[in-house]
C-alpha positions, 0 to 999 in steps of 0.5 A: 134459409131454413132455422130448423131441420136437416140439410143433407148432400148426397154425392151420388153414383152408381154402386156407393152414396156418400151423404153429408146432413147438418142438423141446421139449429145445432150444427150438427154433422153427420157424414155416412157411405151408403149403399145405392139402393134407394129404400135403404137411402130413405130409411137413413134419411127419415132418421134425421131431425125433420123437416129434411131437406135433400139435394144431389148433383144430376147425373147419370143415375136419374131421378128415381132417388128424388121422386122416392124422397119426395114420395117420403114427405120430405124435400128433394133438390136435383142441382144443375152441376153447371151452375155449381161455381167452385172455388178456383184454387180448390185442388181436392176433390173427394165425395165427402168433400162434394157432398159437403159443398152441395149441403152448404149451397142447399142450405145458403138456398144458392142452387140451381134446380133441374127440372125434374119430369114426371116418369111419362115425360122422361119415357118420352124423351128417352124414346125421342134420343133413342131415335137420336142414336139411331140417326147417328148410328144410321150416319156411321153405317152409311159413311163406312159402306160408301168409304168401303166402296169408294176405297175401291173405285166404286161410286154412285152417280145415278142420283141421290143416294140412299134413295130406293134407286140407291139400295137397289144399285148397292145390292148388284154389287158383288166382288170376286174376293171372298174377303171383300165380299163378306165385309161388304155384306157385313157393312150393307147388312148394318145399315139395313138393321139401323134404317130398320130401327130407324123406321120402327122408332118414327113409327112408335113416335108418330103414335105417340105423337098423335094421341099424347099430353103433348099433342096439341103443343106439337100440333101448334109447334108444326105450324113452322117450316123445318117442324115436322112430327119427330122435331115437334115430338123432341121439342116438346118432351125435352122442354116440358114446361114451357111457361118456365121461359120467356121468348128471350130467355129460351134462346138462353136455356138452348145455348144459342146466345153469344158468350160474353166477357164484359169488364169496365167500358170493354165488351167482348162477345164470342161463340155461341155458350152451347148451355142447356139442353143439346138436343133441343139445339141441334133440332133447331139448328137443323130446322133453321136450315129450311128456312132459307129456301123462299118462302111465298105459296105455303106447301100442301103439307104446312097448309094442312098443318095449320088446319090442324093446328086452328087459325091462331096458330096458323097466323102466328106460323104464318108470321114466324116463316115470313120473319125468319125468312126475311131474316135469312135474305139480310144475312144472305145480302150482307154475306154472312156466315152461313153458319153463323148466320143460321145460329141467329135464326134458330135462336130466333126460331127457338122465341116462335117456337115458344110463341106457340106452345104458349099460345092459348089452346082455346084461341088456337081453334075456330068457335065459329 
């Protein structure tokens, strides 16, 4: 706890910023409405009796305003809105009260910090959820053509669809009624301009991927099944810094750990918590999928995988696959869910994928 100085609370949106500063030897208040723009913002703060220590909830506005009060000389704390625990029988909610609340936990030193990436960082990880939209745009404009058709009685049955095959047969469909045939065009012609989208984004992140700061964390990453360029490149932008975690308390960070309520000699656990960073959960529910398929001769591409990646990475890839693996036929034995089941695997997984971004870059490569 700071003897000296200014605790300040911003209360951040996005037209009006709303700041509660203690002077911490006198007690001191201040209360202001300020205006978002930034330089305004640092002026006011630089007025205060140093040293100033800042803190406002992360939200929507980013992170420009505390790189900016860091750039300034002064401190700057972005809190975890998650983990500011409210009193229970608080009714009233105000800006003036929120930022008073978070200038107090600033200066008990009872917040918890937000990583905060650098702006290369947070570029990346904007381009890997822009991806993200478009997979789920894609999803949609699918789902409304082969609905639109099947309302009308026409269905594929020549093979997988959204194959090459797929989009050759979608193009030979015509319909008599004008009507129909221009909603059809419209619904066909979306999911054209999203898979284009798509595509230019897995181009731009393969890149990236290539030639990048996170290149040899990626290339290590892919040493596991169901890892491939996009899932590595979105691990390894969201997460950062991967020495924050250890191979157990990432499962946490991820949400994937158990909810529990203990109280006495009682304890009782329930779904997953779904905490922390939902993108990096789902890339690892979906790739703890492929590793129920058997796991015996190492397909071509995981094999040239793990040449890239140096054979410290490869045994430890190896030993995750064949883990996870084994992992997947217990359950499968005892006939678990399968949903559940593949939960447990990707928070195991989420443990080995830290195992290798950790790895020492030096062991990962041959010196012979």
């Amino acid at each position: 706890m700071i003897t000296q100085g200014t605790t300040v609370g911003l209360d951040v949106h996005a037209r009006s910023v709303v700041a509660h500063a203690r002077d911490v030897k006198t007690g001191a208040v201040r209360r202001e409405r300020l205006t978002p723009d930034v330089a305004a913002l640092v002026r006011w703060l630089l007025a205060l009796a140093a040293p100033v220590r800042v803190a406002y909830e992360a939200g929507p506005t980013g992170y420009g305003l505390q790189r900016a009060i860091t750039a300034a000389g002064m401190s700057c704390v972005v809190a975890a809105p998650s983990k500011m625990v409210r009193p229970a029988g608080d009714r009233v909610k105000t800006d003036a009260k929120d930022a008073a609340y978070i200038e107090k936990l600033l200066r008990l030193d009872e917040l918890v910090e937000v990583a905060v990436p650098d702006e290369t960082r947070e570029a990346a990880r904007d381009l890997v959820r822009a991806r993200d939209d478009a997979r789920g745009d894609l999803m949609r404009a699918r789902n409304r053509l082969s609905k639109l058709l099947l309302r009308h009685g026409i269905v594929y049955y020549d093979g997988t669809a959204w194959t090459v095959k797929h989009g050759v047969w979608l193009q030979r469909q015509h319909f008599d009624d004008r009507l129909l045939q221009a909603t059809f065009d419209n619904d066909f012609d979306a999911v054209l301009a999203v898979t284009a989208r798509r595509d230019r984004l897995d181009r731009q992140i393969e890149a990236v991927a290539a030639n990048s700061p996170w290149t040899p964390v990626i290339t290590r990453l892919q040493c596991l099944r169901g890892i491939s360029t996009l899932t590595a490149f979105g691990l390894a932008v969201e997460i950062g810094d991967w020495t924050r975690f250890s191979g157990s308390s990432i499962g946490a960070y991820t949400g994937l750990v158990p909810s529990e309520h203990s109280s006495g000699d009682s304890r009782s656990q329930g779904s997953i918590t779904k905490a922390g960073n939902t993108h990096v959960r789902r890339l690892l529910v979906e790739a703890a999928w492929q590793h129920r398929r058997p796991y015996r001769t190492p397909s071509k591409a995981l094999r040239t995988r793990w040449e890239a990646a140096g054979p410290a990475a490869r045994a430890r890839g190896h030993a995750g696959n064949t883990r996870l693996h084994h992992r997947w036929q217990v359950f499968d034995a005892r006939k678990k869910n399968t949903c559940t089941a593949n939960t447990a695997i990707a928070r195991e997984l989420a443990g080995w994928c830290w195992s290798l971004a950790t790895l020492d870059e030096e062991a990962s490569h041959d010196h012979n």
